[in-house]
Every structure is written in C-alpha cells, then in structure tokens.
N, C-alpha and C positions, 0 to 999 in steps of 0.2 A: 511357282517360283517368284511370281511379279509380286504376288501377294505376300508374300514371306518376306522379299526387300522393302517392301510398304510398308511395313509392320515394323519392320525392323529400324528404317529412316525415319520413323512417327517418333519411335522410341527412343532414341538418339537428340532427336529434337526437342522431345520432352524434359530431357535429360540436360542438355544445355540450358534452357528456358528456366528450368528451377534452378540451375546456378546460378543463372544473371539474377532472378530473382535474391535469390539468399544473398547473394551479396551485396546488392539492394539493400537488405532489410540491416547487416551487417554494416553495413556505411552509414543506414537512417538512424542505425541505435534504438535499441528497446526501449519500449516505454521502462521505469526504472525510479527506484526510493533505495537512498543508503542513509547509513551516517557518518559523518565524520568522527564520532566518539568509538565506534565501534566498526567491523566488521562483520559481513554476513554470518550467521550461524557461531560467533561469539560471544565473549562476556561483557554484559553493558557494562559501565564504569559505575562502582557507587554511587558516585554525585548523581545519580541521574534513577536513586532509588528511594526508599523510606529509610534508609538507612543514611542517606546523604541530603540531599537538599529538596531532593525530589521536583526537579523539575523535569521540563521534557528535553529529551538530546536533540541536538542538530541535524537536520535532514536534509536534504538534496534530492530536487525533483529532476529528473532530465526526460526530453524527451515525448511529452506531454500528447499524446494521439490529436490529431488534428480533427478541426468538430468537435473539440471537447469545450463544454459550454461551465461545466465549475470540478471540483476534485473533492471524494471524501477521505478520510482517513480514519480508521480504525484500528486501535491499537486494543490484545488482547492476549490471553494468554491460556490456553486448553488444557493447562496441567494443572489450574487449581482442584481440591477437594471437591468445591462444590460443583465443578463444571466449569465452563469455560469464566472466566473472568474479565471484564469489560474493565481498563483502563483509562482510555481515551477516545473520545468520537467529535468530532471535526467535519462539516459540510460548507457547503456551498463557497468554496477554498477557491480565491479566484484561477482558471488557469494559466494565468500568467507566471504563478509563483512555482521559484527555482529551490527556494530553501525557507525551511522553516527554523528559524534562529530557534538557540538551545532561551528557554526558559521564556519563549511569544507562544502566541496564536496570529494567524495570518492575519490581516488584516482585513475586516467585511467578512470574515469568516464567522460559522455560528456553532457552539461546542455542544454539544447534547451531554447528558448524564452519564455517568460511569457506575458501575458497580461499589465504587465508595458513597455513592448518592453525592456527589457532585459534578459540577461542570467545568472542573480543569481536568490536568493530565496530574493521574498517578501513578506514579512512577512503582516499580516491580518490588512485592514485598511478601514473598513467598514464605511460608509457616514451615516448611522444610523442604528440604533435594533442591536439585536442581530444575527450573521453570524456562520454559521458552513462552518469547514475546512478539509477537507476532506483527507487525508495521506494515497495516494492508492500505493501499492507495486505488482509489479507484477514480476512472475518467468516466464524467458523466455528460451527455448529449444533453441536460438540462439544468436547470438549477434548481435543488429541492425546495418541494413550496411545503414544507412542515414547520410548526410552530406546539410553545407550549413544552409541555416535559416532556422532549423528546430524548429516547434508548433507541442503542444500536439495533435492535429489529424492526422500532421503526423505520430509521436511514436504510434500514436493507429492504424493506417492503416497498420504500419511497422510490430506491433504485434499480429495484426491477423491470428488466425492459431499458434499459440507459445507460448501463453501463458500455464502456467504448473500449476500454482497456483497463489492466490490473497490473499490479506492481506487489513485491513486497520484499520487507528484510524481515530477517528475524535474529533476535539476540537472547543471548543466556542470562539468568542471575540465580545465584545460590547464597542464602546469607549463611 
C-alpha cells in the first residue's frame, strides 16, 4: 500500500512539474518566422512572385534560442517537377535580427546560390497547380565558415551538429 501511494505522489508531481514547465515554455514563446504579407499555410501575394516584382516578403524573427551564435534560412519549395526547388539560402544571419524587410538581405549576412543559379531570393513561379513554399529558419551555435559557390546542401552539411532550434512558415502560390 505505501508503495502504491509512492507511486501514485511521484506521479502527481510529475504531472504538476510539466505544467509549470509548459507554461514556461508558453510565456518564453517559441522560437518562430512569419510574415507579415501572408499567413501560415496561405497565399503569398503576387508582388512577391515572378509574376510580380519578385522580391522577398517581409519576415519576423521572434524569439531566437539562446546560444545561438548566427541564423540560416532557407526558402524552398517540394512540389516542383523536378524535386525540391531551392529559392533562397541565407547564412550566417546575425541573431540579433527580428525582421528581414520585404525586398533586403540582412545585413553581414551571406546568400548562397538557388536553384535559378543565382544568389538572390526568387520568388515562387510554379509551371502549374498549386506550390507550397517552405521559409525554414534555423538557430546555429556557430557561424558557417563556408565560402565560394555555396548550395543549400552545403549550408545543411555546414549545420550539422549546430543546429539549436528550427522555425518555419509555409505559403501557397498558383499562377
């Protein structure tokens, strides 16, 4: 019987401990990337396509895991034809930064190559249906020491082991 109440007051305790927790984590805010042109699991706005002016939308970092030493971002899209499609890649992103203004790059930030063979942001220019775009953010414990023609498999080979936290939106476009 003594054993059975033991059991039973561990569990209980348990049970309180992860609420103060969770609420914890609920007060400290997720690590976290929106934009203000869109909402999660939405449609980007033209202007922010090949159809429009194609620059990059507005972003909003919050929350940034503590120990994180720079931020990458990768922006892509798994519904193209060919396989996944590389739009944008973004590293060593100071983390201080709360937003990334519609049509910048962060400041000391460095852009790797995309799938267009350039090193800006191309904005969503799907061949047919409807495309999801993926705006992955990642907290790194260091700052990447790559250089040269760098692609997103590199940034992802670079951040293995370093990554602190992830974040992401994702938005729709159908031309």
């Amino acid at each position: 019987m003594f054993h059975r109440t033991l059991l039973i007051s561990l569990a209980a305790i348990l049970v309180l401990v992860s609420m103060a927790v969770g609420k914890e984590a609920v007060k400290m805010g997720a690590f976290s990337i929106e934009s203000t042109a869109f909402k999660n699991s939405s449609s980007i706005p033209k202007k922010y396509t090949c159809d429009g002016k194609d620059v990059n939308p507005p972003l909003v970092i919050q929350n940034v895991p503590s120990g994180t030493k720079s931020l990458a971002l990768i922006v892509d899209d798994p519904d193209a034809p060919v396989g996944i499609w590389v739009h944008w890649v973004v590293y060593n992103i100071d983390p201080g930064t709360r937003e990334i203004a519609e049509n910048s790059v962060p400041q000391g930030s460095v852009q790797g190559i995309n799938d267009f063979n350039k090193t800006t942001y191309g904005g969503p220019c799907p061949p047919s249906g409807t495309h999801r775009y993926f705006f992955k953010l990642y907290a790194l414990d260091t700052k990447l020491d790559i250089k040269g023609k760098v692609v997103k498999r590199d940034v992802e080979k670079a951040m293995k082991g370093h990554i602190v936290g992830e974040a992401q939106t994702m938005g729709t476009y159908r031309r």
